[in-house]
C-alpha positions in Angstrom: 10.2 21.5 -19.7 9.3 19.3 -16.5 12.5 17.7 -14.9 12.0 13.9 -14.1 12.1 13.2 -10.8 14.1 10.7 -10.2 16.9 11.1 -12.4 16.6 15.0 -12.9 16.5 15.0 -16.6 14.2 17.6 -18.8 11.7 16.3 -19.8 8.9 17.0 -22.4 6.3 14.7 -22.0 6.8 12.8 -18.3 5.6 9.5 -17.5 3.2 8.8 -14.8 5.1 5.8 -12.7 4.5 4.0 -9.9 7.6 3.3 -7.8 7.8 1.9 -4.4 4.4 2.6 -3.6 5.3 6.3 -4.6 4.2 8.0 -7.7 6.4 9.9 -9.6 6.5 11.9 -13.4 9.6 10.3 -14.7 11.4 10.1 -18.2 11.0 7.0 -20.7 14.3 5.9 -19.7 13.4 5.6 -15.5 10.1 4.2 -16.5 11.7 0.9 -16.3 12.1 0.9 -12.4 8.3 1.3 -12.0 5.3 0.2 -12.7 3.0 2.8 -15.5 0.1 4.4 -14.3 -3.2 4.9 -15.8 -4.0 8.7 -15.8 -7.8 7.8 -16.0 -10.1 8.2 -13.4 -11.2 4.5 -12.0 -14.5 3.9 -9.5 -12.1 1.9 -7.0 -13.7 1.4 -4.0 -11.2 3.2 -1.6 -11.1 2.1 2.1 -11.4 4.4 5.5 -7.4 3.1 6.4 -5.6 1.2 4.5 -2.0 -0.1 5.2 -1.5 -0.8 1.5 -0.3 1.7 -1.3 -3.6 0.7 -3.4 -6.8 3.6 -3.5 -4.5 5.9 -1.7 -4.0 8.1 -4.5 -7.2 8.3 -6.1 -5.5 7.9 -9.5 -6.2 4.9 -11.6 -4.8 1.2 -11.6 -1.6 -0.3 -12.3 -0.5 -1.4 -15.8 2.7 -3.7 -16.9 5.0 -1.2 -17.7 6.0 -0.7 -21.9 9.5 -1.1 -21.7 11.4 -2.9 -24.0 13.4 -4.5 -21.4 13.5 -8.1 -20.8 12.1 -8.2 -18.1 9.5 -11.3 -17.7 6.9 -11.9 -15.1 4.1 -9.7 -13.0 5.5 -6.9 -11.9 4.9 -6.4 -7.9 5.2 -3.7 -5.1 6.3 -4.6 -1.7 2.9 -2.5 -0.2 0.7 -4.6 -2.6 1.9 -8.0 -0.3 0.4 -6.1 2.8 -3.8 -6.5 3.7 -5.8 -3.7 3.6 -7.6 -3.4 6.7 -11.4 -3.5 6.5 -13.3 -0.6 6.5 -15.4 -1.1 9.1 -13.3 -2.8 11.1 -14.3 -0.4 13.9 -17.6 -1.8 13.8 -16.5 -5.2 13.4 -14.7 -5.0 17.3 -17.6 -3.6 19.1 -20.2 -6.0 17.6 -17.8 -8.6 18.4 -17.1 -7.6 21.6 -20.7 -7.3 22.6 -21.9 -10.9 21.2 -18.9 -12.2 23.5 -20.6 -10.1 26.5 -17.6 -8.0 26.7 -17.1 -4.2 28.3 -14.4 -2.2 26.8 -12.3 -2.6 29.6 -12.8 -6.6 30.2 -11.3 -6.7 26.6 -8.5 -4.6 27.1 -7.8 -7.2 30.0 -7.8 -10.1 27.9 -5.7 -8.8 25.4 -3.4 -7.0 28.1 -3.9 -3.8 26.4 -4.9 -0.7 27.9 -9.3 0.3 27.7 -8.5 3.6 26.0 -7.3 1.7 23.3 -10.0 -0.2 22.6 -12.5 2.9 22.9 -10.3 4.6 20.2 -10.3 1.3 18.0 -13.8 0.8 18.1 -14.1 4.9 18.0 -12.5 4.7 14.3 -10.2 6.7 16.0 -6.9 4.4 15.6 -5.5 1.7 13.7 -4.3 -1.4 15.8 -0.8 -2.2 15.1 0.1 -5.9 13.8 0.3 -7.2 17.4 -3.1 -5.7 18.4 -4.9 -6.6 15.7 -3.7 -10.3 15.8 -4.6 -10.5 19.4 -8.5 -8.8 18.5 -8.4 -11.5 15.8 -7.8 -14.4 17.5 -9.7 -12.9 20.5 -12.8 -12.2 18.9 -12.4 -14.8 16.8 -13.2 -12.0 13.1 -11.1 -10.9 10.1 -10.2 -7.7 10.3 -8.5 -7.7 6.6 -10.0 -6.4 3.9 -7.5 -8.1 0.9 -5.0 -6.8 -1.0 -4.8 -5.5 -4.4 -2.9 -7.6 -7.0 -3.1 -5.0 -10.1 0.4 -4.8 -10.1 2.6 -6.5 -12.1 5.9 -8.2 -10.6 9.6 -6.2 -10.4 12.5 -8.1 -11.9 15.2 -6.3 -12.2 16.7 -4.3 -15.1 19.8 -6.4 -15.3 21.3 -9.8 -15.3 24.6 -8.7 -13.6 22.7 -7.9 -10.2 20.2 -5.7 -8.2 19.9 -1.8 -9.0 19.6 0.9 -6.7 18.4 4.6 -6.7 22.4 5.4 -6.0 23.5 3.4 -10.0 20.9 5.4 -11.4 20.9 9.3 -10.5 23.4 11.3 -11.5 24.0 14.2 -8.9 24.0 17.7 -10.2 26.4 19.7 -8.3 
């Protein structure tokens, strides 16, 4: 017997659900708080960084959950709100850079960031943080998004009275 792992319970035959933007085996009665997850393998296109939960797993994609709950509406995870950045976005920043007759460090001026920086962005080597990647946006005058994924269907929660948390669900085992 597998224990569910979010409640602790034995369980025969888990259920593969997606929670949070994690992924956990969990009985039929914590399925609820998640979204069910296709065991089949799926030709998603997966992305060199991605700040999004989506192709991170390398697991298939998101169905409404099966509950008998009445819940109503998409379901939704908080990551799936968030853009993917593109893949080549590395690329993207040096071609830019160069049509605008750039160097690295004349850049880094402009955006008052520091040149090592920019070699490591356009190196693949780092991610640029919100700020950054704004500021290279707006800059450079490119999209450096590559979409999010909208598989998921949206959360409401399991009861009428008010919002659940992990802590009203578990039940310790001392």
């Amino acid at each position: 017997m597998v224990q569910c792992e979010m409640c602790g319970k034995d369980v025969s035959a888990p259920s593969r659900v997606k929670i949070e933007g994690a992924e956990l085996d969990v009985c039929d009665e914590c399925t609820d708080f998640g979204t069910e997850v296709k065991t089949e393998s799926s030709s998603s296109t997966s992305t060199k960084y991605s700040t999004s939960s989506s192709g991170s797993s390398g697991s298939g994609s998101s169905s409404s959950s099966t509950s008998s709950s009445s819940n109503s509406g998409p379901r939704r995870d908080m990551f799936d709100e968030m853009d993917e950045i593109a893949q080549d976005f590395d690329d993207q920043i040096r071609k830019a850079r160069e049509s605008e007759g750039l160097s690295q460090t004349e850049l880094a001026q402009q955006l008052n960031e520091k040149a090592s920086l920019i070699r490591k962005l356009e190196q693949g080597n780092s991610l640029p943080s919100d700020s950054v990647r704004g500021k290279l946006e707006k800059a450079l005058e490119l999209d450096l998004s590559a979409g999010g994924t909208t598989d998921d269907a949206e959360w409401s929660g399991g009861s009428s009275e008010g919002d659940y948390t992990l802590g009203d669900v578990v039940e310790r085992k001392d």
